[in-house]
ROBA-425397 format. One line per field, with one value per residue (C-alpha): x negated, y negated, z. Coordinates in nm, 3 decimals, decimal comma. Each point is the difference from the previous one (the first is absolute). Last residue first. Layout:
<atoms>
east [X | ...]
north [Y | ...]
up [Z | ...]
</atoms>
This chain:
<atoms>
east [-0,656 | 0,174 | -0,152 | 0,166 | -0,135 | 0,281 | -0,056 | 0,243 | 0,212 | 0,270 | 0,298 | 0,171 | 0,207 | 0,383 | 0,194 | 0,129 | 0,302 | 0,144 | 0,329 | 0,082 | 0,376 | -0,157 | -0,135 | -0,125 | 0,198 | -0,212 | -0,239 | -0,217 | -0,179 | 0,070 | -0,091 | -0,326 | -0,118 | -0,435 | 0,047 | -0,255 | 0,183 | -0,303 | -0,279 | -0,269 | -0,334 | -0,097 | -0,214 | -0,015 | -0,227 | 0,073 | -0,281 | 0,166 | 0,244 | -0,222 | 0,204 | 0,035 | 0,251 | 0,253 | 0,323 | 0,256 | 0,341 | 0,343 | 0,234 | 0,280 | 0,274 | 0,364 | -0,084 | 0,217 | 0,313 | 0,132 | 0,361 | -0,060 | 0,303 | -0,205 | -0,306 | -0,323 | 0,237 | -0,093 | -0,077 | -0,155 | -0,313 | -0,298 | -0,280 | -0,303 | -0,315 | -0,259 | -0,343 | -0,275 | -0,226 | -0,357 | -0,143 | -0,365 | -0,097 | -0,145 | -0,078 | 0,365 | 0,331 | 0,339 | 0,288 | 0,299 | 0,246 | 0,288 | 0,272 | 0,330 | 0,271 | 0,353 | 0,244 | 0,382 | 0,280 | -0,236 | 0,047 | -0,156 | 0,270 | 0,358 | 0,179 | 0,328 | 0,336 | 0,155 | -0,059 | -0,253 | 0,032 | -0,314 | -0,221 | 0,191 | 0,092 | -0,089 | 0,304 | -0,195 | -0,031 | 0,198 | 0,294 | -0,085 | 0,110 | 0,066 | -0,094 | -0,341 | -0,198 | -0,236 | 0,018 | -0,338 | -0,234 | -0,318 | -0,254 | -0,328 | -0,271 | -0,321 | -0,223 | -0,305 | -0,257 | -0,325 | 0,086 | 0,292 | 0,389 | -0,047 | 0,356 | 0,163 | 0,348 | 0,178 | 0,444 | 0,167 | 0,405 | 0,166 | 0,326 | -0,092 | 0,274 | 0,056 | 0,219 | 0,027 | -0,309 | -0,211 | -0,199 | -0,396 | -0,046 | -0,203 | 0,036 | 0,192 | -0,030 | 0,240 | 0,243 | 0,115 | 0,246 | 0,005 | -0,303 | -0,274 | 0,154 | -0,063 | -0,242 | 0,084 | -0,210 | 0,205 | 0,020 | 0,276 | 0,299 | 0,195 | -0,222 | 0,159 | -0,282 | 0,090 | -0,272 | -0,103 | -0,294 | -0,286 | -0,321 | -0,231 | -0,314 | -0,199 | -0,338 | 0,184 | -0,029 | 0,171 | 0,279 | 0,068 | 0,274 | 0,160 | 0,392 | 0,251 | 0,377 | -0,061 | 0,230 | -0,102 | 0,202 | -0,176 | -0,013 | -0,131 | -0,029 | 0,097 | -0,177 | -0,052 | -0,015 | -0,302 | 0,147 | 0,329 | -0,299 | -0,023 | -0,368 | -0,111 | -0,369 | 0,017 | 0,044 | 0,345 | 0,091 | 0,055 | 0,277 | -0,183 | 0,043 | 0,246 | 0,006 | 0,293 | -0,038 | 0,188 | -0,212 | 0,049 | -0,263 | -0,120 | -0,362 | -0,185 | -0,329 | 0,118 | 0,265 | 0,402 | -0,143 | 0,254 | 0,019 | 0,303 | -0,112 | 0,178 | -0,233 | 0,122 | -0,020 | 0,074 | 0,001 | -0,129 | -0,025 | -0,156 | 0,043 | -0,232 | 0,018 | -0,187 | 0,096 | -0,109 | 0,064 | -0,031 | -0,139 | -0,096 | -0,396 | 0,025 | 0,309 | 0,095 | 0,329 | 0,271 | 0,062 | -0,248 | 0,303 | 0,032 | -0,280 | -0,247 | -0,002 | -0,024 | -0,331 | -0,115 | 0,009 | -0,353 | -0,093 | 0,353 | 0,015 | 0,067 | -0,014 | -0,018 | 0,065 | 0,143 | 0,032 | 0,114 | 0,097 | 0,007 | 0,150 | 0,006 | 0,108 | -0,055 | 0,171 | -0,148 | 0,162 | -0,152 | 0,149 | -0,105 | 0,125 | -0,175 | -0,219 | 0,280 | 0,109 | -0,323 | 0,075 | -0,178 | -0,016 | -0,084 | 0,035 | -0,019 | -0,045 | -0,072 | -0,117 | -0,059 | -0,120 | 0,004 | -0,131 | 0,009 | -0,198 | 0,038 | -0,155 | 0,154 | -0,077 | 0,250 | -0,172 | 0,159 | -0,301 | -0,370 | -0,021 | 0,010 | -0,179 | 0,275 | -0,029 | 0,203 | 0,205 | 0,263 | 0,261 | 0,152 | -0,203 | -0,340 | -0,063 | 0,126 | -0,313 | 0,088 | -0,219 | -0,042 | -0,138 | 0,091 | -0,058 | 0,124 | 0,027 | 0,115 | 0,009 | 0,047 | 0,114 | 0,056 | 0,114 | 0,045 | 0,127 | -0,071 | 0,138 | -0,081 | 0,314 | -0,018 | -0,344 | -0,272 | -0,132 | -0,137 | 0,174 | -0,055 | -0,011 | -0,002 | -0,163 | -0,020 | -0,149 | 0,003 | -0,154 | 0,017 | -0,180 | 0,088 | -0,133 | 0,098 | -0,103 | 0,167 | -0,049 | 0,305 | 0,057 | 0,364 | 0,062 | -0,310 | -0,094 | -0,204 | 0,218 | -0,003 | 0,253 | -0,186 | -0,357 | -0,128 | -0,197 | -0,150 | -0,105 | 0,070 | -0,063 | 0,018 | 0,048 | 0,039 | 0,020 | 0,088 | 0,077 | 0,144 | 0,002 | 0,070 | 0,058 | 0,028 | 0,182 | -0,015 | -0,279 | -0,131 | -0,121 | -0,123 | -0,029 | -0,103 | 0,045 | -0,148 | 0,016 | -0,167 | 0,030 | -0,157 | 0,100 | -0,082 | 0,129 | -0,153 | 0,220 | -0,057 | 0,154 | -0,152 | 0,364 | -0,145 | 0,252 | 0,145 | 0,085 | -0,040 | -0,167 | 0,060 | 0,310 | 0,178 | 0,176 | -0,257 | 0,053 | 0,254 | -0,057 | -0,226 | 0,167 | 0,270 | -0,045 | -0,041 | 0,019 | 0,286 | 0,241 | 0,308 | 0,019 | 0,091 | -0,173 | 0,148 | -0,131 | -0,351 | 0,018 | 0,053 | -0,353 | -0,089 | -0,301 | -0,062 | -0,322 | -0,232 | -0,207 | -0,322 | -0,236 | -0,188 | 0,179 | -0,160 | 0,147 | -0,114 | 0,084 | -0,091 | 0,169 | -0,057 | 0,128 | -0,084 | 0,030 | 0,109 | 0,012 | -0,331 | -0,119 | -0,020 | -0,110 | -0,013 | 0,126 | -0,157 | 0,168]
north [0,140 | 0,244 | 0,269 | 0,287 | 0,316 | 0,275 | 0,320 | 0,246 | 0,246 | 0,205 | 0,186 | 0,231 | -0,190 | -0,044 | 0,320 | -0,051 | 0,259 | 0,161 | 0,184 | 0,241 | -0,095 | 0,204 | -0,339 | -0,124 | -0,168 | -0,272 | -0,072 | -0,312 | -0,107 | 0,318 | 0,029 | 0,172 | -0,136 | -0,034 | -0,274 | -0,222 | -0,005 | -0,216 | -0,085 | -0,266 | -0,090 | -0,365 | -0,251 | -0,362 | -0,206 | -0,403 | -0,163 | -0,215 | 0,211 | 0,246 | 0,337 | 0,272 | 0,270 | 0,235 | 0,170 | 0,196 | 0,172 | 0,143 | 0,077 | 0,160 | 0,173 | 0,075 | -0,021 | 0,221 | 0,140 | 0,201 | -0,051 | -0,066 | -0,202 | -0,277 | -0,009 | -0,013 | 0,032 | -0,139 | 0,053 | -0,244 | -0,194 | -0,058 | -0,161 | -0,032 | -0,220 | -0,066 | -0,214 | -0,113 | -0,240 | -0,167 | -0,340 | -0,069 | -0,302 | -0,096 | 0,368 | 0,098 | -0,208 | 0,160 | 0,198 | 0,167 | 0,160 | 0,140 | 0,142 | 0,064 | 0,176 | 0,054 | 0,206 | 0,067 | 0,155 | 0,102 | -0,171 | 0,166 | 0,171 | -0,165 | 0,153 | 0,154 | -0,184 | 0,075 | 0,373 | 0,125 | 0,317 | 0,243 | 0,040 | -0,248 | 0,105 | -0,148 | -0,172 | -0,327 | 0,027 | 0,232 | -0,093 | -0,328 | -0,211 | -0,356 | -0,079 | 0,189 | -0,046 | -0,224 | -0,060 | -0,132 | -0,041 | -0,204 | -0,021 | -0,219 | -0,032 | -0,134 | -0,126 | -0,214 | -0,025 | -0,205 | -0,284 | 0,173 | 0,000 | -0,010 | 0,118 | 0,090 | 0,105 | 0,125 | 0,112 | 0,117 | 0,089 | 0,159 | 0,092 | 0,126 | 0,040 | 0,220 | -0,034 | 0,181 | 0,250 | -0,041 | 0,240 | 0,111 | 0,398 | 0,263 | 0,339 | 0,333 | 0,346 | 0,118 | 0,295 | -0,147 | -0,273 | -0,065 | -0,161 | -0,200 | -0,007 | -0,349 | -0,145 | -0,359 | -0,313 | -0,360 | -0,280 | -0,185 | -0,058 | -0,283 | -0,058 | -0,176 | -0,062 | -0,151 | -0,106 | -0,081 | -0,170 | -0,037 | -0,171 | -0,036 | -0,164 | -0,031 | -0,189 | -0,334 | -0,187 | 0,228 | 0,066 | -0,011 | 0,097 | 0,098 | 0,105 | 0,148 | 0,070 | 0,176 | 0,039 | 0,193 | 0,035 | 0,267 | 0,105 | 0,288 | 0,006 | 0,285 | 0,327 | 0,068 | 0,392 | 0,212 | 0,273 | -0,007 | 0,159 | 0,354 | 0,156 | -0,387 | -0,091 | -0,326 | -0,342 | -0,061 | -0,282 | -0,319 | -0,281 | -0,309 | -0,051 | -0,276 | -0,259 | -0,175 | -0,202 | -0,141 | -0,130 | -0,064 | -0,175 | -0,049 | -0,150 | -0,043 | -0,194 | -0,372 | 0,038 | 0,034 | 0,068 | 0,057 | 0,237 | -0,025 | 0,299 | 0,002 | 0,219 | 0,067 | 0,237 | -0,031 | 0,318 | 0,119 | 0,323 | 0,232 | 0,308 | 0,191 | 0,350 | 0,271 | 0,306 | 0,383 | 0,305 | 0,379 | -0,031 | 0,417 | -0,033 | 0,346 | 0,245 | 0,293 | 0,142 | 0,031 | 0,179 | 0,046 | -0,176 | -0,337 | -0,174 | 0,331 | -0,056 | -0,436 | 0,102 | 0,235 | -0,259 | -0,031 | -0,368 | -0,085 | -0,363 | -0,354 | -0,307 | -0,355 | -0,364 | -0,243 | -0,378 | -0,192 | -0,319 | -0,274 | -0,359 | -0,177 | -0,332 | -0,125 | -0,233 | -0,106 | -0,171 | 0,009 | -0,283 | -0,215 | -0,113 | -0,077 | -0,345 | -0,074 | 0,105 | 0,126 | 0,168 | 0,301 | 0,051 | 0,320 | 0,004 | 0,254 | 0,152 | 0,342 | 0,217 | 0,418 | 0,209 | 0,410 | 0,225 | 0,363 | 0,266 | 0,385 | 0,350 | 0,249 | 0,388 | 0,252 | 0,303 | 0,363 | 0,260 | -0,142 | 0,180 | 0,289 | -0,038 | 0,262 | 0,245 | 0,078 | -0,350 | -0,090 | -0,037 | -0,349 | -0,152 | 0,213 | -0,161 | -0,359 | -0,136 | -0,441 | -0,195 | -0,367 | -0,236 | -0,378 | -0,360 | -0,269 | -0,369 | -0,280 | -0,322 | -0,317 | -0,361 | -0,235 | -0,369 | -0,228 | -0,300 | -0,058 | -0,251 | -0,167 | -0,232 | -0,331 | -0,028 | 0,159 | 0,278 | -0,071 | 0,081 | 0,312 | 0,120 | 0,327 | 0,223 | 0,401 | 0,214 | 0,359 | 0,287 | 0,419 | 0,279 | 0,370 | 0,281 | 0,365 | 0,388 | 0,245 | 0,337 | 0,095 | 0,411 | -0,031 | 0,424 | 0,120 | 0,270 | -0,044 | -0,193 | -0,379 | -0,141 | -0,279 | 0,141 | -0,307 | -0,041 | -0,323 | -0,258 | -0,363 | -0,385 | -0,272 | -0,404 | -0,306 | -0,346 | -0,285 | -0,393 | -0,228 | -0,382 | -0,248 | -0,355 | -0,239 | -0,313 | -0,293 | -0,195 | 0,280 | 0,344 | 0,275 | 0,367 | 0,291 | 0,333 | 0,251 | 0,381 | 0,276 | 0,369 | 0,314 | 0,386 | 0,384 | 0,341 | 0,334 | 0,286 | 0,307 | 0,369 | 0,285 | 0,250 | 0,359 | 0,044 | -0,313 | 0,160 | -0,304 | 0,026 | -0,177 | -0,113 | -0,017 | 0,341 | 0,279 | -0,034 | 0,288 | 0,122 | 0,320 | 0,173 | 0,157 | -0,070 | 0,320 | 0,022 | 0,066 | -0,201 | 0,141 | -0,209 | -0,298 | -0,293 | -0,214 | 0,195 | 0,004 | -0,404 | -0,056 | -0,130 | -0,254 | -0,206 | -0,299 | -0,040 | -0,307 | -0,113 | 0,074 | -0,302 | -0,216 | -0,318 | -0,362 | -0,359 | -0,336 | -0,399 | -0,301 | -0,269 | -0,382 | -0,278 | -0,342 | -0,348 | -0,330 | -0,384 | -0,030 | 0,151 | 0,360 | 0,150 | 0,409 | 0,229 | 0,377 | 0,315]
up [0,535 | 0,298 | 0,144 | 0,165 | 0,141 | 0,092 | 0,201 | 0,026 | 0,190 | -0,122 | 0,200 | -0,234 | -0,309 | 0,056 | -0,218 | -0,352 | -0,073 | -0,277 | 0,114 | -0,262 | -0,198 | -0,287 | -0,122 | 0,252 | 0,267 | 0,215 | 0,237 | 0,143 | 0,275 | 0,245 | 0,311 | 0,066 | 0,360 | 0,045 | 0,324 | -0,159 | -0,303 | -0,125 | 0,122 | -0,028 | 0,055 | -0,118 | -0,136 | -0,136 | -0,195 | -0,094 | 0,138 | 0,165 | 0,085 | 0,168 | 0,072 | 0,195 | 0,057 | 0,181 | -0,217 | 0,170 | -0,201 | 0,085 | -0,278 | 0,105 | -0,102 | -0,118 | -0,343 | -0,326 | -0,053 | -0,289 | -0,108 | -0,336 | -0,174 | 0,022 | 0,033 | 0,230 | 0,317 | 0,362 | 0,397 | 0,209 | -0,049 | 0,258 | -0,034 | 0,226 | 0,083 | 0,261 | -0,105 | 0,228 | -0,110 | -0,007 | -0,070 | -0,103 | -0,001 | 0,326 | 0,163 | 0,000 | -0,061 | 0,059 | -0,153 | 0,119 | -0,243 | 0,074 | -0,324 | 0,023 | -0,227 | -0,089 | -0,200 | 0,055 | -0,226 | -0,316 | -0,320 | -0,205 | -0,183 | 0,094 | 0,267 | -0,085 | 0,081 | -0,309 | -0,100 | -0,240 | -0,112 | -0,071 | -0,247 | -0,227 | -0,312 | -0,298 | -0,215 | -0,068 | 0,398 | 0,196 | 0,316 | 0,072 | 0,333 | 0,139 | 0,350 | 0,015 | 0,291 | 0,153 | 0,429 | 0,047 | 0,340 | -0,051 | 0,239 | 0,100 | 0,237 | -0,021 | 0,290 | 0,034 | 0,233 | -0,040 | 0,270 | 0,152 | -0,037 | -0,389 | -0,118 | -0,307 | -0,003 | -0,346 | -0,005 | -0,247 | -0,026 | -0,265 | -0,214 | -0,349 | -0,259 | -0,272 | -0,320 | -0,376 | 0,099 | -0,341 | -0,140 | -0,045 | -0,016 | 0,144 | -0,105 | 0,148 | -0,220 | -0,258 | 0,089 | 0,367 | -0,113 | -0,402 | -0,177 | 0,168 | 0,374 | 0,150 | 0,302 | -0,007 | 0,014 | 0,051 | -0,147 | 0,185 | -0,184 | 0,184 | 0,287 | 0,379 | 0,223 | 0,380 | 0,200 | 0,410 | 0,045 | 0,248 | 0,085 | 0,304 | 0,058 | 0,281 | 0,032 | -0,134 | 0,342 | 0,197 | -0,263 | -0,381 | -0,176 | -0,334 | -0,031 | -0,223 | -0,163 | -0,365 | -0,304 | -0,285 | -0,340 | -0,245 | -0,355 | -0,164 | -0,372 | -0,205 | -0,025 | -0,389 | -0,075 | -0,027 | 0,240 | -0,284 | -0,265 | 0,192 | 0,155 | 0,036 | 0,090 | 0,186 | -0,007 | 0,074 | -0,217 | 0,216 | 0,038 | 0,191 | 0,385 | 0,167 | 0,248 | 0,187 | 0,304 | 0,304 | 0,314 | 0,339 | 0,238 | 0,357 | 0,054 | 0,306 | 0,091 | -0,129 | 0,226 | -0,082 | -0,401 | -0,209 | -0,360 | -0,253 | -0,242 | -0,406 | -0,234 | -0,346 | -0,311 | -0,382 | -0,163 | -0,341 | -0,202 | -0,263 | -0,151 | -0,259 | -0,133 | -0,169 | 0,186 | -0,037 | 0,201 | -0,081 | -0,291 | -0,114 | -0,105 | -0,021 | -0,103 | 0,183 | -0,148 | 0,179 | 0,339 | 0,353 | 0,180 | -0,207 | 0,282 | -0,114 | -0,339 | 0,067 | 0,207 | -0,203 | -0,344 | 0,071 | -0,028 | 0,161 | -0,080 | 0,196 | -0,230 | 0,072 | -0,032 | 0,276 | -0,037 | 0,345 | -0,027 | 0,281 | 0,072 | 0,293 | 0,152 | 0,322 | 0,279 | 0,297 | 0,323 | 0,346 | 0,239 | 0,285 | 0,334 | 0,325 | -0,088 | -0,257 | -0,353 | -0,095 | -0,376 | -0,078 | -0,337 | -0,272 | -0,374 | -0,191 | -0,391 | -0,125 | -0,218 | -0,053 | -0,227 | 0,039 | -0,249 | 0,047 | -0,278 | 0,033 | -0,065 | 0,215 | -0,032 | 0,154 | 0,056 | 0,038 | -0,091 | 0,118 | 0,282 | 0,201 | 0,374 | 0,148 | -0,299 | -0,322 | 0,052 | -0,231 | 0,262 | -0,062 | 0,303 | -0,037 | -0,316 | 0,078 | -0,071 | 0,007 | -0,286 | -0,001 | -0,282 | 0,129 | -0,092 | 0,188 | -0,098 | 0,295 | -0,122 | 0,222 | 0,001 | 0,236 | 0,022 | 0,304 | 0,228 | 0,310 | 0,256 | 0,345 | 0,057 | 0,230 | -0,023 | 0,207 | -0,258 | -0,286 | -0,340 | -0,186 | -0,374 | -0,097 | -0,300 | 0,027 | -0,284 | 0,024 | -0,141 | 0,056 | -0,203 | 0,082 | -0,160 | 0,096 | -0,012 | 0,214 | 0,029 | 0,307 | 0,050 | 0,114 | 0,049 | -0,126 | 0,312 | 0,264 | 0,276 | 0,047 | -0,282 | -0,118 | -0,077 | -0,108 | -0,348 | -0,070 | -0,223 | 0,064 | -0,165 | 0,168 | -0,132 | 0,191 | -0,148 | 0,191 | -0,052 | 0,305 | -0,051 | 0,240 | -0,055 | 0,330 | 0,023 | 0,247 | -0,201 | -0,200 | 0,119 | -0,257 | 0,130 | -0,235 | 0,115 | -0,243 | 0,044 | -0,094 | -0,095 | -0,017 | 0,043 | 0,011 | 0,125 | -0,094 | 0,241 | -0,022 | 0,072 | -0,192 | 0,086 | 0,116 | 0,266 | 0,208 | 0,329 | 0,242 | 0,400 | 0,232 | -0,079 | 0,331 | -0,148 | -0,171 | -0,362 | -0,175 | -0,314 | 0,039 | 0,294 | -0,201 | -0,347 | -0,194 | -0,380 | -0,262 | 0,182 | 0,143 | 0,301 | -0,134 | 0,156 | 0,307 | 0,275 | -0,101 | -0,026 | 0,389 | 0,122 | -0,290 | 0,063 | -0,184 | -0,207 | 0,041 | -0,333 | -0,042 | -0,062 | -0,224 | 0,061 | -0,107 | 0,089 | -0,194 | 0,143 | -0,101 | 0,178 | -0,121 | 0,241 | -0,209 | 0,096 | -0,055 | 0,146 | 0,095 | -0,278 | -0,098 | 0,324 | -0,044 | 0,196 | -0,118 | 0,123]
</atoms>
């Protein structure tokens, strides 16, 4: 990151930035998949499929697993001030590019065997204008622009899946293969004020503009035709190459949105406000392999209408501060992911799928205290608690069948009931320069749902990590010991259906400990 002085009046904040990933992916762990095959296969599987619960250890057969992960990008912020103005412009450019291969369905055999290959090249340009602050109404006024383009050549193994399989580690039979372009643009115009009306009262006002399109291009075949054989009961003839989804399409879409939020001040170390906004997220192609054309399908625009009763305070001379709020999230089709049958219920396997849930609505309070009771001592604590469900129900999506029903009144996926965290750190100066510290942490976050229309559940646990160090501002070095899940729990961070109905599940890493050395230019 280079700042750089123009002139008195300008500068220059220029990030360069690069990230490199030779690695091997993680695999889930699947403990109930023997149960769910048929049990008149040609081959044993009893004892051979099945990873160890509290995934420590993963059955992933013979599969080379990799992962070759790079990217670049920078960013210009260029700041101009005039007499009571100030121009800013924001330009970026990020691009990454991926290879991989993830074993996606955690046991041995090629059920959701993942090769991807993808491109992705992002760039935006954003231009506002500012006044000074002090007068009667601080405004700013904008425009943005961005383009999103994605490139992507996937291929799914479903060998083992449609029963194709002459051995456990079988491959190579059933494969759907991807190959796929997505475009996104995106503009906009705002404006943002807030208008002093007195020493106690002011008010929050912005309006914005969008406008997005989404362009989607692609083709999913069935290089061996097996895959297509096998879906029409092992009848017909087997032809390769079959198209088994393909979409050339572009949609686009506006929305205006607004922000209305009274806020007063009874002392100049509290403030109590209420706000009323709308906001809204571009239409999307799913972007991922398809087995049937309708899983490439437009998802429409969600739009949402938040209201939100708060306050921020200070105490004790400003070492303790506390904030809370209390919110109320109304969305009209909410993008959501859904875990859907690829052909009629039970004789095709489950795949993932992007819809939209006609209304939800989130219900919440939050609440953030920081605290400095002693020289060098500071405290974190925060929680969230959420009441999101479905208020508004679907019964398939572009006529695919949900895995199983949802009913109104269902929690909404990732949005667990009740999460929170602190964090203690003390800190204090050594030998002249040198400062050290004491670090405490932990998260916790409550039960929740990776889709919809999959029941699995996911969290319930802790977090709980220590860090002690040194460092030498001045000089800019600093170095620690650390650990992580000190206490060496396995909840899990993340599971879901696969596609035989399997649990696939992502346990909390074992305790780790670490050194970091930090040095900053």
């Amino acid at each position: 990151m280079f700042d750089i002085r123009l002139t008195g009046a300008a500068s220059l904040l220029l990030n360069l930035h690069y990230v490199y990933d030779r690695s091997v992916p993680p695999s889930p762990s699947t403990p109930n998949v023997e149960s769910l095959v048929p049990p008149n296969l040609p081959f044993p599987t009893a004892g051979l499929l099945n990873s160890p619960p509290g995934g420590t250890l993963v059955r992933v057969g013979g599969l080379p697993l990799y992962k070759n992960e790079r990217g670049d990008g920078a960013a210009a912020t260029l700041n101009v001030r005039f007499d009571g103005l100030t121009l800013t412009s924001i330009s970026a450019f990020d691009e990454f590019f991926a290879r991989s291969r993830d074993n996606y369905d955690g046991y041995p055999a090629a059920d959701n065997n993942w090769t991807k290959n993808f491109q992705q090249q992002q760039f935006s340009e954003e231009l506002r204008l500012a006044s000074s602050s002090g007068g009667l109404v601080d405004w700013i006024v904008g425009a943005e622009y961005a383009q999103n383009w994605f490139h992507c050549r996937d291929s799914l193994d479903w060998t083992f899946v449609y029963g194709l399989a002459d051995s456990i580690t079988d491959s190579g039979k059933a494969i759907t293969a991807a190959n796929f372009i997505q475009t996104q643009q995106s503009a906009g115009l705002y404006a943002h004020a807030e208008t002093h009306l007195s020493t106690r009262w002011s008010l929050v006002t912005g309006l914005r503009y969008s406008h997005d399109q989404a362009a989607f291009n692609g083709v999913t075949i069935d290089p061996t035709g097996l895959l297509t054989y096998a879906a029409n009961n092992f009848t017909g003839p087997i032809v390769p190459n079959t198209v088994l989804a393909t979409l050339d399409q572009s949609r686009s879409s506006q929305n205006f949105s607004y922000r209305l939020e009274p806020e007063y001040h009874p002392t100049n170390k509290a403030l109590l406000y209420a706000s009323v906004a709308t906001a809204y997220k571009a239409g999307i192609f799913y972007g991922q392999p398809a087995q049937v054309g309708v899983d490439w399908g437009y998802v429409n625009p969600e739009h949402v209408l938040t209201t939100e009763l708060g306050f921020k305070s200070r105490f004790f001379s400003d070492s303790l501060e506390f904030d809370a709020a209390i919110f109320d999230t109304d969305i009209h089709d909410r993008q959501s992911s859904l875990s859907l049958w690829a052909g009629p219920v039970g004789t095709q396997p489950l795949i993932a799928g992007l819809g939209n849930v006609p209304r939800s609505r989130i219900d919440g309070v939050e609440s953030n205290i920081e605290w400095r009771p002693l020289t060098g001592l500071e405290v974190h604590l925060a929680a969230t608690y959420l009441h999101a469900r479905v208020t508004e129900t679907l019964t398939n999506d572009n006529g695919l069948a949900l895995f199983t029903p949802v009913a109104v009144g269902q929690m909404l996926p990732d949005a667990p009931t009740f999460s929170g965290s602190w964090l203690v750190q003390y800190e204090r100066p050594v030998g002249g320069v040198l400062r050290m510290y004491a670090q405490a942490n932990d998260r916790y976050t409550g039960a929740e749902h990776p889709y919809l229309a999959d029941p699995t559940t996911f969290g319930r646990g802790h977090s709980v990590g220590a860090r002690i160090g040194v460092k030498n501002p001045a000089e800019r070095w600093d170095t620690s010991l650390w650990v992580t899940n000190l206490s060496d729990t396995r909840p899990l961070t993340y599971a879901y259906a696969g596609s035989e109905g399997q649990q696939s599940s992502y346990y909390q890493k074992p305790r780790s400990v670490g050194v970091n050395v930090t040095y900053t230019f």
